[in-house]
C-alpha positions in Angstrom: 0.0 0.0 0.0 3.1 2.6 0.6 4.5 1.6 -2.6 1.0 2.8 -4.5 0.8 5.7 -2.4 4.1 6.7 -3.7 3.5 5.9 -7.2 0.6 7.6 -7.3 1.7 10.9 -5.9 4.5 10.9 -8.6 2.3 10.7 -11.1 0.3 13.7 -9.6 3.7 15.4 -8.9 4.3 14.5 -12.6 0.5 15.5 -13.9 1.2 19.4 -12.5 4.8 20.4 -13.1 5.0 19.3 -17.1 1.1 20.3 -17.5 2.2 24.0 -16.3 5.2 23.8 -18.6 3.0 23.1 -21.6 0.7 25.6 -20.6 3.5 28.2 -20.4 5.0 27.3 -23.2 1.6 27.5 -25.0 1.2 30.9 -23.6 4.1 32.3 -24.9 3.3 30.8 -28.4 0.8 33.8 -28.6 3.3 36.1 -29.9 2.9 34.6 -33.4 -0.7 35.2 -33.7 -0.6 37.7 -36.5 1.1 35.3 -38.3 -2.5 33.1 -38.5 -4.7 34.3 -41.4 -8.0 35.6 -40.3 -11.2 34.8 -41.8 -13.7 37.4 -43.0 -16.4 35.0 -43.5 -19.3 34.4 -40.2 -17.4 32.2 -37.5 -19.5 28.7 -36.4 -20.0 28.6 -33.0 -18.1 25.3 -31.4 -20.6 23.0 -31.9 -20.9 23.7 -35.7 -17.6 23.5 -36.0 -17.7 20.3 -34.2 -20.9 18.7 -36.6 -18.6 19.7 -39.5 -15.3 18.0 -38.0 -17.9 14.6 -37.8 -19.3 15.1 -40.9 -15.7 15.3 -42.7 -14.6 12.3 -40.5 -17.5 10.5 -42.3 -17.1 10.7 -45.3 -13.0 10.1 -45.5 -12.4 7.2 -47.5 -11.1 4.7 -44.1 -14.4 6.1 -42.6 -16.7 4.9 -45.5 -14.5 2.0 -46.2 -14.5 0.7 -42.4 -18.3 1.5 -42.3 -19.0 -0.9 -45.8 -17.1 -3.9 -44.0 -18.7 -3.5 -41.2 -22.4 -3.7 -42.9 -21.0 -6.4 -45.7 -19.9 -8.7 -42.5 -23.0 -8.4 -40.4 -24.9 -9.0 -44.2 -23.2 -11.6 -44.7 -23.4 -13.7 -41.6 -26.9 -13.3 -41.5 -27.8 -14.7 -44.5 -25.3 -17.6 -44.5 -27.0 -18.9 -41.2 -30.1 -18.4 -43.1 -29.0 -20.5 -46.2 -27.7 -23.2 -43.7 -30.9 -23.6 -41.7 -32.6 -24.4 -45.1 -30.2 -27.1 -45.4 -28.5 -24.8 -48.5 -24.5 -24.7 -48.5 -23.6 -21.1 -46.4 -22.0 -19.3 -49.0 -25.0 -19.3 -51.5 -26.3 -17.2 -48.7 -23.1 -15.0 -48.6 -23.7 -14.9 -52.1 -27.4 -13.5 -51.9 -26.3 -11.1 -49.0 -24.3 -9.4 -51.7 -26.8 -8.9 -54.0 -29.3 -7.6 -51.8 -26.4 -4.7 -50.6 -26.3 -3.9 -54.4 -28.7 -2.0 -56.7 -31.0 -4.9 -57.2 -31.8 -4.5 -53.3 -31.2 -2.3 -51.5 -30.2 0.4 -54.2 -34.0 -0.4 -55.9 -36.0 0.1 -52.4 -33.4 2.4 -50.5 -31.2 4.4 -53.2 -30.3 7.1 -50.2 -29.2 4.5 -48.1 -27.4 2.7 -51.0 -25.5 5.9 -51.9 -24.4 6.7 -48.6 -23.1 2.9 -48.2 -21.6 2.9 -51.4 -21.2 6.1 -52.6 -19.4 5.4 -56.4 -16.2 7.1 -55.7 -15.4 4.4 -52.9 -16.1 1.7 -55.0 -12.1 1.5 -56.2 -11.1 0.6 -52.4 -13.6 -2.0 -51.7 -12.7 -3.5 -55.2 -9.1 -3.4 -54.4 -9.3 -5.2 -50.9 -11.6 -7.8 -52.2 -9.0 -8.7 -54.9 -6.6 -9.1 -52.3 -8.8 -11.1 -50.4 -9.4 -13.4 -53.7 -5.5 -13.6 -54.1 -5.7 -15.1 -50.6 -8.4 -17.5 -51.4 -6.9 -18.6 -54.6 -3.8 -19.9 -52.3 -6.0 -21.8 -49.8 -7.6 -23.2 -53.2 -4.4 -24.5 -54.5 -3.4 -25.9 -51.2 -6.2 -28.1 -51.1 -5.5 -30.0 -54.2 -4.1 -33.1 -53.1 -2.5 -34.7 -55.8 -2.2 -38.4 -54.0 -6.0 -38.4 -54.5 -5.8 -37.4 -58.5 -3.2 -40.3 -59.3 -5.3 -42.8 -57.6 -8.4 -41.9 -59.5 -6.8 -40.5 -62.4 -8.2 -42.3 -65.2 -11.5 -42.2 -64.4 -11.3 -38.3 -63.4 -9.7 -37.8 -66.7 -12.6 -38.8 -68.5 -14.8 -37.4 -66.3 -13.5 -34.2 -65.3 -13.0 -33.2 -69.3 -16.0 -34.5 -70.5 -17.5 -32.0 -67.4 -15.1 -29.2 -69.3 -15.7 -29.7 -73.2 -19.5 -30.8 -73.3 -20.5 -27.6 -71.8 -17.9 -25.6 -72.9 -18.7 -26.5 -76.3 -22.8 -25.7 -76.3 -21.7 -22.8 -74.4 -19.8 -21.8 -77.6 -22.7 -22.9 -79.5 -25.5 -20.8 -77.2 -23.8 -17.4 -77.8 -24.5 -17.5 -81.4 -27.9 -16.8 -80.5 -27.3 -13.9 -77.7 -23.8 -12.3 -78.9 -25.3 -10.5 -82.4 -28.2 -8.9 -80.1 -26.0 -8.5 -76.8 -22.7 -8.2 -76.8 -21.7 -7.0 -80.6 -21.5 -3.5 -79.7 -19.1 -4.7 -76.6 -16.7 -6.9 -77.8 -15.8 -9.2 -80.6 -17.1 -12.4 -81.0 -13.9 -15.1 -80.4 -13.6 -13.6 -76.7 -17.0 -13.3 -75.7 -17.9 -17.3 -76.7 -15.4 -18.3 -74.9 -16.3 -17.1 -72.0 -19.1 -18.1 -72.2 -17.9 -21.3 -72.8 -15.5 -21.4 -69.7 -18.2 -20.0 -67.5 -20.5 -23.2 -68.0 -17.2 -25.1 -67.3 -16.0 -24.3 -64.1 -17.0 -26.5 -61.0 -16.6 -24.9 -57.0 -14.4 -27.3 -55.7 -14.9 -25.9 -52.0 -18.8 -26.0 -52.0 -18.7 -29.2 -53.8 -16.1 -30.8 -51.0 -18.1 -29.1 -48.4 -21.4 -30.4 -49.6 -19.3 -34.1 -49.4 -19.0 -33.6 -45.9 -22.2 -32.9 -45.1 -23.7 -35.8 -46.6 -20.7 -37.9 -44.8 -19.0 -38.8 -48.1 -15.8 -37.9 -47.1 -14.3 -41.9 -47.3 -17.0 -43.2 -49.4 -16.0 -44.6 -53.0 -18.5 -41.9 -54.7 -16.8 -39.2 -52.7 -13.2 -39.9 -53.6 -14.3 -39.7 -57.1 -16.5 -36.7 -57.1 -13.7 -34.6 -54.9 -10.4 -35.9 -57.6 -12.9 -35.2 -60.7 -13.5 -31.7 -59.4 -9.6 -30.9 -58.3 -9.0 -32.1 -61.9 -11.8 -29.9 -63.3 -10.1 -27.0 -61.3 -6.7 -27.4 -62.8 -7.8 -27.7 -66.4 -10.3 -24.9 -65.9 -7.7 -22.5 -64.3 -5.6 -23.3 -67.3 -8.2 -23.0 -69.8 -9.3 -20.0 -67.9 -6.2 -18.4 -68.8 -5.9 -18.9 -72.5 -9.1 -17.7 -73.1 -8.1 -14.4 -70.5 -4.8 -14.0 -72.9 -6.8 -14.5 -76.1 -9.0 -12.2 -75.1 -6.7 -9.3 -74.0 -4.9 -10.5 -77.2 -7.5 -10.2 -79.1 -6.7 -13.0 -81.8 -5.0 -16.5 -81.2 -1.9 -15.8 -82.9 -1.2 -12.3 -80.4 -1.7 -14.3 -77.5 0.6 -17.5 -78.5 3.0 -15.6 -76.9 1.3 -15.1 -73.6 0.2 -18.9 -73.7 4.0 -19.5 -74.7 5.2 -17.2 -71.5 2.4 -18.9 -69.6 3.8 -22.8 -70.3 7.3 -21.4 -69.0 6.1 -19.9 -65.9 4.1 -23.6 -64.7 7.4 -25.3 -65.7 9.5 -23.2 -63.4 6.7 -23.4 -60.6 6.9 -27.1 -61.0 10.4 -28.0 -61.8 12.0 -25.5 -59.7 9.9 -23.6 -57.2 7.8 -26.7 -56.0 11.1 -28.6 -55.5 12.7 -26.2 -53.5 9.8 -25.8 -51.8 9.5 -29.5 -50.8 12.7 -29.2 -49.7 12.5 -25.9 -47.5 9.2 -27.6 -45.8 11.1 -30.7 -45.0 13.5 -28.6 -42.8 10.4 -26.7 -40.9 8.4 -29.8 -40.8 10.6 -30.6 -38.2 10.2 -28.0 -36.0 7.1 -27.5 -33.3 6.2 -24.1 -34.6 6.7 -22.2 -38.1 7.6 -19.3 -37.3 7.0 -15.8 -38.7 9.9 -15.4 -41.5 9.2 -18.5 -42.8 5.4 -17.3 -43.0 6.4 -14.4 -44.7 8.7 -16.1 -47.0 6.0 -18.2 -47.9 3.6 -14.8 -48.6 6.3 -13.3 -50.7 6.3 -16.9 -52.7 2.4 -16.1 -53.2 2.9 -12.3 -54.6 5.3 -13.0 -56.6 3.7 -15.7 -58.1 0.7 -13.2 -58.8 2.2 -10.5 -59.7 4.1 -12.5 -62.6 0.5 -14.2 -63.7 -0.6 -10.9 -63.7 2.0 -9.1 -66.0 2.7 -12.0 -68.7 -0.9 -11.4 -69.3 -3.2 -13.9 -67.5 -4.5 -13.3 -64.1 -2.9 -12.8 -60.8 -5.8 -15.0 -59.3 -3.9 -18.1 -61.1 -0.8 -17.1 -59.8 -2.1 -17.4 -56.3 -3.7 -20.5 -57.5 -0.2 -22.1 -58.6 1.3 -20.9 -55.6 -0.7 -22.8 -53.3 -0.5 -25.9 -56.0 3.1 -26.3 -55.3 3.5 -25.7 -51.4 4.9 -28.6 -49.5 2.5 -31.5 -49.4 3.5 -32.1 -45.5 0.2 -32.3 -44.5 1.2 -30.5 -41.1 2.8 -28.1 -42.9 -0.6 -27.1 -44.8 -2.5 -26.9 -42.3 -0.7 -24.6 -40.2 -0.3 -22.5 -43.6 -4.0 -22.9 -44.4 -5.4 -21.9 -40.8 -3.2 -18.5 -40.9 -4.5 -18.0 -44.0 -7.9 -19.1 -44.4 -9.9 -17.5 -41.2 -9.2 -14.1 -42.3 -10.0 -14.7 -46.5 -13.1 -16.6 -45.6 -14.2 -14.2 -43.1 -12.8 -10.9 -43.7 -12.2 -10.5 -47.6 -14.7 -12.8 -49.6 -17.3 -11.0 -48.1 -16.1 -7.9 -49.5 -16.4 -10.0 -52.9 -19.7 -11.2 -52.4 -20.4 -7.8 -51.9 -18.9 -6.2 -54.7 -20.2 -8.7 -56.9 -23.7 -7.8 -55.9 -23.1 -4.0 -57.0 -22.5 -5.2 -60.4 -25.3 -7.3 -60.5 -28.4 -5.6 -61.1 -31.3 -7.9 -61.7 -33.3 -4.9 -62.9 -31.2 -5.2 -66.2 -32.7 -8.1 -67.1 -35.9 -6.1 -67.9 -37.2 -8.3 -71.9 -38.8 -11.6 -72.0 -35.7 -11.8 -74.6 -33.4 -11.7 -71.9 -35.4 -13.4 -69.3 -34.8 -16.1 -72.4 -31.6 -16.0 -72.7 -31.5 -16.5 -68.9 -33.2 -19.6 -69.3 -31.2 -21.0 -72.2 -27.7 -20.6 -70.3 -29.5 -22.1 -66.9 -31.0 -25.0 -69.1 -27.0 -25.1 -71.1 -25.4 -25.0 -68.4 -27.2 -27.7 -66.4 -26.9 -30.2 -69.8 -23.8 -29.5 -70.3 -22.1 -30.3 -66.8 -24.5 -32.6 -64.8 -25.8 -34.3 -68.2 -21.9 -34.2 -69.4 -20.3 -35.9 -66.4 -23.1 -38.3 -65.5 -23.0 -39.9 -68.7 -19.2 -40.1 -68.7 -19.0 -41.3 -65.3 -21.6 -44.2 -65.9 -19.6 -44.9 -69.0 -16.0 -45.4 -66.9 -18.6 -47.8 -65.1 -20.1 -46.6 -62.3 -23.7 -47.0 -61.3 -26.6 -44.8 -62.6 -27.1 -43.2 -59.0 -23.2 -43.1 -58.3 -23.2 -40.9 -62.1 -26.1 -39.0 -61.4 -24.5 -38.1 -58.0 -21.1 -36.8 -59.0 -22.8 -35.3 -62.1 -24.9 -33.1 -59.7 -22.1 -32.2 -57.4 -19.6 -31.0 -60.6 -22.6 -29.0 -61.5 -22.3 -27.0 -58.5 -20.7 -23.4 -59.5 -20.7 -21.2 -56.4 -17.7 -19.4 -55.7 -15.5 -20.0 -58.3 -18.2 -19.2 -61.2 -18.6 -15.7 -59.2 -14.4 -15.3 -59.5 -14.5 -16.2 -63.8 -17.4 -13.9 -64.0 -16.1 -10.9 -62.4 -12.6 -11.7 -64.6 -15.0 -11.2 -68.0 -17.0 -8.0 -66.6 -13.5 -6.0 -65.7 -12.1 -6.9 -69.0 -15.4 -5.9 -70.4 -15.9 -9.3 -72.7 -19.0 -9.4 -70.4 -21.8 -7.2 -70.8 -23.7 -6.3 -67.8 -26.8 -7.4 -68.6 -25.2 -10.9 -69.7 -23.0 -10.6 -66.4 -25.9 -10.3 -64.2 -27.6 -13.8 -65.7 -24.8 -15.7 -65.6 -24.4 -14.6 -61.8 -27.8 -16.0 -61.6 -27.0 -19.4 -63.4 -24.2 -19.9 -60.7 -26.9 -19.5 -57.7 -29.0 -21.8 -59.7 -26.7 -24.7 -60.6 -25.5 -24.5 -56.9 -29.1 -24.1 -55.4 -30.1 -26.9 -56.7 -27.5 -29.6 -55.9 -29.0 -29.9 -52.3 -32.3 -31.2 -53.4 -31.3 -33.2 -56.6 -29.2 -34.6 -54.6 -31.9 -36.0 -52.3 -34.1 -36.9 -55.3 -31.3 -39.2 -56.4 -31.3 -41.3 -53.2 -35.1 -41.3 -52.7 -35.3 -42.4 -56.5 -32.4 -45.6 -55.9 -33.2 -46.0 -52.3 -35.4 -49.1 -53.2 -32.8 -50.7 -55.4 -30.5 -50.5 -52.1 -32.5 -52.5 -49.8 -31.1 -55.3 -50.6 -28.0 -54.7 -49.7 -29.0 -54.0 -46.4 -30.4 -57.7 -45.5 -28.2 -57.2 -42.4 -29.3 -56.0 -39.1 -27.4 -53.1 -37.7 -26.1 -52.1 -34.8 -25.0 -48.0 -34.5 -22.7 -46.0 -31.7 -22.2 -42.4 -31.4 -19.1 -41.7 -29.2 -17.5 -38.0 -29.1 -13.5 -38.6 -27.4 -11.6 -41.5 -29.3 -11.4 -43.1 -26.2 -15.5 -43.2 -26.1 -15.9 -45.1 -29.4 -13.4 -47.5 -28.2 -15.4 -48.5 -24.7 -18.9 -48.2 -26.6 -17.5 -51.3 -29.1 -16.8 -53.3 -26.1 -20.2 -52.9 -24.5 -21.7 -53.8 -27.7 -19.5 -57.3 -27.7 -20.4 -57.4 -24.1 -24.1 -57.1 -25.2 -24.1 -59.3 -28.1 -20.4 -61.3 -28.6 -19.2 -63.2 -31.1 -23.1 -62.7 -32.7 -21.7 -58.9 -33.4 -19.8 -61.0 -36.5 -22.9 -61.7 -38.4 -24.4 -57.7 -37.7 -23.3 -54.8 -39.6 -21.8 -52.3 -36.8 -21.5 -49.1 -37.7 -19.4 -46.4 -35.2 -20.3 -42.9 -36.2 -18.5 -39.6 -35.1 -18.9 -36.2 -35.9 -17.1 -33.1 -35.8 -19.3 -30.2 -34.8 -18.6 -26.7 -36.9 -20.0 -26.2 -40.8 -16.4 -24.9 -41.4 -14.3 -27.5 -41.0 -11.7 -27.5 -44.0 -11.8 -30.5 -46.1 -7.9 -31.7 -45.2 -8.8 -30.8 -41.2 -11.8 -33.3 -41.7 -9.5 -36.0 -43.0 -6.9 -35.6 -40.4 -9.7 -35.3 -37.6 -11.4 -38.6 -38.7 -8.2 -40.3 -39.1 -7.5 -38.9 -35.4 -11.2 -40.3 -34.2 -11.5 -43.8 -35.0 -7.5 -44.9 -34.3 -8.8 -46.3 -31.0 -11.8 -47.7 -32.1 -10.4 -49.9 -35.5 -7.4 -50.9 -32.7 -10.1 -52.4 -30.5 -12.1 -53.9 -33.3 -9.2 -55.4 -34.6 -8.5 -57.0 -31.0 -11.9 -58.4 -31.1 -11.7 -60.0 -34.7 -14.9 -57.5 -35.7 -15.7 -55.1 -39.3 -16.9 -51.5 -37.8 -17.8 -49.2 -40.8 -17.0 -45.8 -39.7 -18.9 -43.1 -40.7 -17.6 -39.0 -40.6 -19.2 -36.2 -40.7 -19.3 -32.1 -40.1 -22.3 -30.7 -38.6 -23.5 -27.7 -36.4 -27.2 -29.5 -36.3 -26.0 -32.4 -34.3 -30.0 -33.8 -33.2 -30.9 -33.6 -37.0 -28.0 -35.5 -38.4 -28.2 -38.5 -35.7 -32.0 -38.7 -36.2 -31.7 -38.8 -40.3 -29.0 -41.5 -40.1 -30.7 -43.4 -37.6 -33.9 -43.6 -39.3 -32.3 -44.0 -42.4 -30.2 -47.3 -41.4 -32.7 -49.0 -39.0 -30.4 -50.2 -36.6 -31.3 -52.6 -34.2 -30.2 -50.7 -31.8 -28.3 -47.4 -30.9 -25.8 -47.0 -28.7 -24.6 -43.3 -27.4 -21.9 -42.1 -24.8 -22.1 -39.6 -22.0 -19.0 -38.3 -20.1 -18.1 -38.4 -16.9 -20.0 -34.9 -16.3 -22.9 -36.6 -17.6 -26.4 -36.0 -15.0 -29.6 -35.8 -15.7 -32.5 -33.3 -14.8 -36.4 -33.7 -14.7 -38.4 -31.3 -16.7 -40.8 -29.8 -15.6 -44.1 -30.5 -15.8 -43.5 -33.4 -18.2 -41.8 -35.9 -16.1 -39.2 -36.7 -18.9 -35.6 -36.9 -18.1 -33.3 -33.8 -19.9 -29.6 -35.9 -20.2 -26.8 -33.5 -20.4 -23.6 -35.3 -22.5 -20.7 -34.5 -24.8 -23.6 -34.1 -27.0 -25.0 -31.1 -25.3 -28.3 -31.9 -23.9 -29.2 -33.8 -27.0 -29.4 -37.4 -25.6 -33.3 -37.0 -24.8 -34.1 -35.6 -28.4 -32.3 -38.0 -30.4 -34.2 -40.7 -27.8 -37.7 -39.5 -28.5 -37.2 -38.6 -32.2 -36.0 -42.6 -33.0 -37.7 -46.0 -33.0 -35.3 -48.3 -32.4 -34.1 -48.9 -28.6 -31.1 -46.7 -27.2 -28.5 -47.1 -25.0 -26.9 -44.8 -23.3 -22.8 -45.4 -21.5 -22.6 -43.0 -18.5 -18.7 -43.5 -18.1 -17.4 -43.0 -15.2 -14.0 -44.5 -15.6 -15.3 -47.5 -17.3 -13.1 -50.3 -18.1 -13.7 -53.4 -20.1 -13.9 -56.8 -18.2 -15.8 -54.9 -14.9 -18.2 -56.9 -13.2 -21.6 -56.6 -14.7 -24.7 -56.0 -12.3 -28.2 -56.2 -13.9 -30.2 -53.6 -11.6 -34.5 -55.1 -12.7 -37.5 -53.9 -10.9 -40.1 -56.2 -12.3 -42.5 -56.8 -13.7 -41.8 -53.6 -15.7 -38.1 -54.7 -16.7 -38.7 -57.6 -18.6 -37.6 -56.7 -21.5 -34.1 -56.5 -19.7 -33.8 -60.5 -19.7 -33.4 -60.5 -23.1 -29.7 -58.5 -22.7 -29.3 -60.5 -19.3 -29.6 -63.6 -20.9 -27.8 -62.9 -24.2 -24.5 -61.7 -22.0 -24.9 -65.0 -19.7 -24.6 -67.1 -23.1 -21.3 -65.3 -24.2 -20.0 -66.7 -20.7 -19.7 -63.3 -18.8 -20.9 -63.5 -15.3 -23.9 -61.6 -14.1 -25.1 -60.3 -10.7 -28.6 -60.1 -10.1 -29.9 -56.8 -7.5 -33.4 -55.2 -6.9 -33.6 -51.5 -6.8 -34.4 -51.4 -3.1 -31.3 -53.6 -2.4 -28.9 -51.2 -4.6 -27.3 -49.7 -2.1 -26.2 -52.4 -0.2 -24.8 -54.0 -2.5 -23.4 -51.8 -4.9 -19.3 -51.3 -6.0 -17.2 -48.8 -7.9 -15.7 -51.0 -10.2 -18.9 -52.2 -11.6 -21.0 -51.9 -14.9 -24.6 -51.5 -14.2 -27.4 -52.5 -16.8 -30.7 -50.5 -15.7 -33.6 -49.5 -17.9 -34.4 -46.0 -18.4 -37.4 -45.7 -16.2 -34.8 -47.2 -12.9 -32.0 -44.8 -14.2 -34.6 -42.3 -13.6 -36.1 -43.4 -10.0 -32.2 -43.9 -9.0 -31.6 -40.0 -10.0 -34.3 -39.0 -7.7 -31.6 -40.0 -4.7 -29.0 -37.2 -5.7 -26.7 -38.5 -2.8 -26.8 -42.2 -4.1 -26.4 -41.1 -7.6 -23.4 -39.6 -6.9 -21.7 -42.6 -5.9 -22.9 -44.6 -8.5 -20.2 -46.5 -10.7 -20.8 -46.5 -15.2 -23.8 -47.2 -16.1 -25.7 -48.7 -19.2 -29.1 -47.4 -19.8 -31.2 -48.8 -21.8 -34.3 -47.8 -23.4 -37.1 -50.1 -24.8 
C-alpha cells in the first residue's frame, strides 16, 4: 500500500509540473498570432464547427470503407446462417447477401441509403481489398489439391472431369451464337465473348462441392473420392483453360496471345520443376520444428505475390498465380495446415465477403428487364445444367459406375458457387461481359449451386429401393464423441451381443461439430477419431464401418441417419459430467452429454431402442450387475440372458437392495425408467459407478 501511495503521488507530482510547462509554453506561443490568417467570413459557433469535424470524419475514405465492411460482414453472416438452416450450403447465402447490398436490393428500395453505403467514388477501395482477399483464397484453393487423390483416380477423373469441361464448354460456344449478335456486338468481338461463355459453364466450385461431401458424410465413401479428384481435376484444367481464353481475349486473336500462352507454359514449368522442389525441400526442414515461425510465413507470402504478380503481367490473371502458388506448397500435410489456418480464417471471413459484396453491386437484376433476356437466362440455366450434370453423369456411368453413383457426381460438378462468381467478375473487368449478360450468368451460378442440395436427395429417394437389398443385415450404430469413447462403446456392444456382433453390420459414427471445418482438417480429424476404435475392433476379430461427418445441427443428423439405417439398436456415450434433470411438468428426463443436452431428443425422435454409456472410468472386463425392478423390466432378460450365453458372469440386485450392494468397479445395466427413479436420490447417484441405460 506505501509503494502505490508513492507511485501515485509521482504521477500527480508529474500530472502538474509538465502540464504548467506546456501551458507556459503555449502561452508564450501567442506572440505569433498575426502570423495566422484571419477569416472574413461568419465564424461557427463550437458546436458547428464540431458537426462539420464529424461530418468530414464520415465521409474520408477509411471512414466509409471501415463503415461498408462493417455492414457487408454483419450481411453476410446473417444470411449464411439463413441458407444453412434451409439445409442450403452457407455461401450461396453469402452470395445472396451481396446482391441484396447492391442495386437490385437495397439500391432499388433504398437508393439514399445505398449511396451513402456505397457512394461510387469508394467503390475502387472495396474492389481493391476484395482482390486481395481473392488472391488469398486462390492460395488456400491450391493448397487443397491433393495430388495423392488425382493419381489414384486419375483415369476415371480424366474422363470425367474433361468431358464435365468440353461438353459444356462446347454448347456454351454454341449458345452465344444466338445472344452475342443482339448483346454483346456492340461490346466486344465475337472469339472472346464465346469463350467465355464457354468457360463459365465449365467451371465446377471445388470448395462448396467438398463441403457439400462432408455434409452428406461422403468424405471416405468410394463416390466421394471420385467426385472430390474429378472436381480438383476440373479445377486445374479450368484455371488453365481460364487463362488462355483471359490471354486470347486481352490479345484479341490467337496468334497475339501465343505468346502469352508461350510465357504462360514457362512460368508452370518453373513453378513445377524449380519452385515446387525447392519448396519441398524448405518444408522438410520446418516440418521438423514444433512451430513455423513468422519469416518463414512471410517467405511463404512473398512466394504467393510474386507468383501473382508474374500471372498478372505476362498477361493472365494474378488469381492463377495465387492459384499455382498454393498448388506447389509442401504436401507435408502438417505443414498445410498450419499455412491454411493462418491463411484461411481471415480470406473466408474478412475478404470474400467484401467480394460477395462487390459482386452484388454489379449485379443488377433490374437489367434483365425483356422476356428476350429473361430467355436467354433460361437457355444458359438450361446449357449449363446439360452440359455439366448431363456431361459428367453420362461419362461417369460410362468409366462404369452405377446410374445413381453418375447422377451423384454429375450433380455435385454441377455446383458453380464461388468460383463461377471469380471467372465472371474476370470477363465483366475486362469488359468481354456485358452487364446485362454478367448479371444472368451470376444468376445461373446460384441456380446450378441451389439446386445440388435437393437433386441430390431426389437421387437417393429415387435408388433407395434398389438399395435395400443390400441392407439384409441388421445393424447395430454408436455415437461416441472422445476417441477413447468409441473405443469403450464397441466393447459394451461385444459385451451385449459377442461373437453374434460378426454376423451384424456395426457401424461407429462420429462427428465433428462446426460447418467450417476444412476439407484436409476433416480428413486428419477422422483419421484422429477412429485410431482407437479400429485398434479395438481389430483386438476383437470385428468389421466396424465408420462413418464421418461435419455438422452444427448435431440432433438432426443423428436422427436422419438413424432412421435411415434402421439399426437394431443405438448406442450413445455420455462423459463423466454426464447427469440428468427432470423437466418440468413433463416428467421426462433432460440428459446433459458431450452431446450437449441432446441425448433426450435424439431418444424421443428414433424407433429403435437406445442405450446410453454413462462412463465413469469404465473399463472393459468390470463386473456386470443387472439392476430389474419387475414386472416392468422384462424386456431386460433378453440382454441378461444374451450376456450370460457369451460366458460373462452376471449379478442379479433389486432396486431397493442397490445400495447395499453396490461397488465402484462395476458396470450397471438398468432400464431407463430405474435410471430415472435412481436420479431422484442425488446422494446415491453420486456414488454410482458406469452405467448402461437402456431404453425399450
Amino acid at each position: 500500500m506505501p509503494k502505490a501511495r508513492k507511485n501515485y503521488t509521482i504521477y500527480v507530482l508529474m500530472l502538474i509540473i509538465f502540464g504548467g510547462l506546456i501551458y507556459f509554453a503555449i502561452e508564450e506561443g501567442s506572440r505569433f498570432a498575426h502570423y495566422t490568417p484571419v477569416d472574413a467570413g461568419v465564424q461557427a459557433t463550437p458546436f458547428e464547427m464540431f458537426c462539420q469535424f464529424m461530418q468530414d470524419n464520415l465521409h474520408h475514405p477509411l471512414s466509409v470503407l471501415l463503415i461498408q465492411v462493417i455492414a457487408v460482414l454483419i450481411m453476410v453472416r446473417l444470411f449464411g446462417y439463413l441458407f444453412k438452416y434451409i439445409g442450403q450450403p452457407g455461401v450461396i447465402g453469402e452470395i445472396v447477401a451481396g446482391i441484396v447490398l447492391g442495386p437490385s436490393v437495397l439500391g432499388y428500395f433504398f437508393p439514399d441509403a445505398f449511396h451513402f453505403l456505397f457512394p461510387s467514388e469508394s467503390l475502387t477501395n472495396l474492389e481493391l481489398l476484395s482482390q486481395v482477399g481473392l488472391v488469398l483464397f486462390m492460395f488456400v484453393i491450391g493448397m487443397e489439391l491433393d495430388f495423392r487423390v488425382l493419381k489414384n483416380k486419375i483415369n476415371e477423373t480424366l474422363v470425367i472431369s474433361h468431358a464435365g469441361i468440353l461438353v459444356p464448354f462446347f454448347l456454351g460456344v454454341v449458345a452465344s451464337y444466338w445472344i452475342y449478335e443482339e448483346y454483346a456486338s456492340g461490346q466486344t468481338p465475337f472469339i472472346p465473348f464465346a469463350l467465355f461463355i464457354g468457360i463459365s459453364m465449365s467451371i465446377t466450385a471445388f470448395p462448396v462441392l467438398a463441403r457439400i461431401i462432408q455434409e452428406r458424410n461422403m468424405t471416405k465413401t468410394p463416390i466421394g473420392t471420385l467426385a472430390i479428384a474429378s472436381a480438383a481435376n476440373d479445377d486445374v484444367t479450368a484455371w488453365c483453360l481460364l487463362a488462355v481464353v483471359i490471354a486470347i481475349a486481352k490479345a484479341g486473336t490467337f496468334a497475339s496471345a501465343l505468346y502469352t500462352i508461350g510465357l504462360t507454359a514457362v512460368y508452370i514449368t518453373v513453378m513445377f520443376l524449380v519452385v515446387r522442389p525447392f519448396l519441398k525441400k524448405v518444408g522438410a526442414v520446418y516440418a521438423n520444428q514444433e512451430v513455423i515461425n513468422k519469416s518463414f510465413v512471410a517467405f511463404i507470402l512473398l512466394i504467393l505475390i510474386i507468383s501473382s504478380t508474374v500471372t498478372e503481367i505476362i498477361g493472365i490473371h494474378a488469381l492463377f498465380g495465387a492459384f499455382m502458388a498454393g498448388v506447389v506448397m509442401p504436401s507435408n500435410l502438417g505443414f498445410r495446415k498450419v499455412m491454411m489456418e493462418k491463411v484461411e480464417d481471415i480470406a473466408l471471413v474478412f475478404f470474400l465477403p467484401l467480394f460477395f459484396a462487390f459482386t452484388g453491386l454489379r449485379t443488377e437484376i433490374g437489367l434483365i428487364n425483356s422476356p428476350g433476356l429473361w430467355g436467354v437466362c433460361l437457355l444458359l440455366v438450361t446449357v449449363a445444367v446439360v452440359g455439366k450434370l448431363g456431361g459428367c453423369a453420362i461419362a461417369s456411368r460410362l468409366v462404369g459406375e452405377s446410374w445413381k453413383d453418375s447422377l451423384t457426381v454429375g450433380t455435385l460438378m454441377n455446383t458453380r458457387g464461388l468460383m463461377e462468381l471469380v471467372a465472371l467478375n474476370i470477363g465483366y473487368e475486362m469488359g468481354v461481359l456485358p452487364p446485362s449478360i454478367f448479371v444472368i450468368l451470376v444468376i445461373m451460378a446460384l441456380v446450378t449451386t441451389f439446386m445440388t442440395t435437393p437433386i441430390l436427395h431426389f437421387v437417393d429417394r429415387f435408388f433407395a429401393h434398389r438399395e435395400e437389398k443390400l441392407s439384409l443385415k441388421r445393424k447395430l450404430i454408436f455415437f461416441f464423441g472422445r476417441p477413447e469413447s468409441g473405443r469403450s462403446l464397441l466393447s459394451v456392444y461385444y459385451l451385449l451381443f459377442g461373437q453374434e456382433l460378426k454376423k451384424e453390420q456395426v457401424i461407429a459414427a462420429h462427428y465433428t461439430v462446426g460447418a467450417d471445418v476444412n476439407p484436409l482438417n476433416a480428413e486428419q480429424y477422422a483419421r484422429e477419431s477412429f485410431a482407437m476404435l479400429r485398434h479395438r475392433a481389430a483386438e476383437l476379430g470385428l468389421r466396424v464401418d465408420t462413418r464421418y461427418g461435419v455438422t452444427d445441427k448435431l440432433v438432426q443428423e443423428i436422427v436422419q441417419f438413424v432412421r435411415r439405417e434402421q439399426p437394431r439398436m443405438l448406442l450413445l456415450g455420455a462423459g463423466s459430467r454426464y447427469r440428468a434433470e427432470t423437466v418440468p411438468g413433463t416428467g421426462n428426463i433432460s440428459w446433459l452429454s458431450l452431446f450437449r443436452d441432446k441425448i433426450e431428443e435424439v431418444r424421443e425422435q428414433v424407433k429403435c431402442p437406445v442405450a446410453v454409456l454413462i462412463d465413469r472410468n469404465y473399463e472393459e472386463g468390470l463386473p456386470v450387475t443387472f439392476v430389474l425392478d419387475e414386472p416392468q423390466d422384462d424386456f431386460m432378460t433378453v440382454y441378461l440372458e444374451q450376456i450370460v450365453a457369451h460366458g460373462t458372469n452376471v449379478d442379479l440386485i433389486r432396486v431397493p437392495r442397490i445400495i447395499e450392494e453396490i461397488g465402484r468397479r462395476k458396470l450397471l445395466v438398468m432400464s431407463h425408467r430405474v435410471y430415472a427413479e435412481l436420479y431422484k436420490d442425488e446422494e446415491l447417484f453420486r456414488h454410482l459407478p458406469s452405467m448402461l441405460v437402456i431404453n425399450k
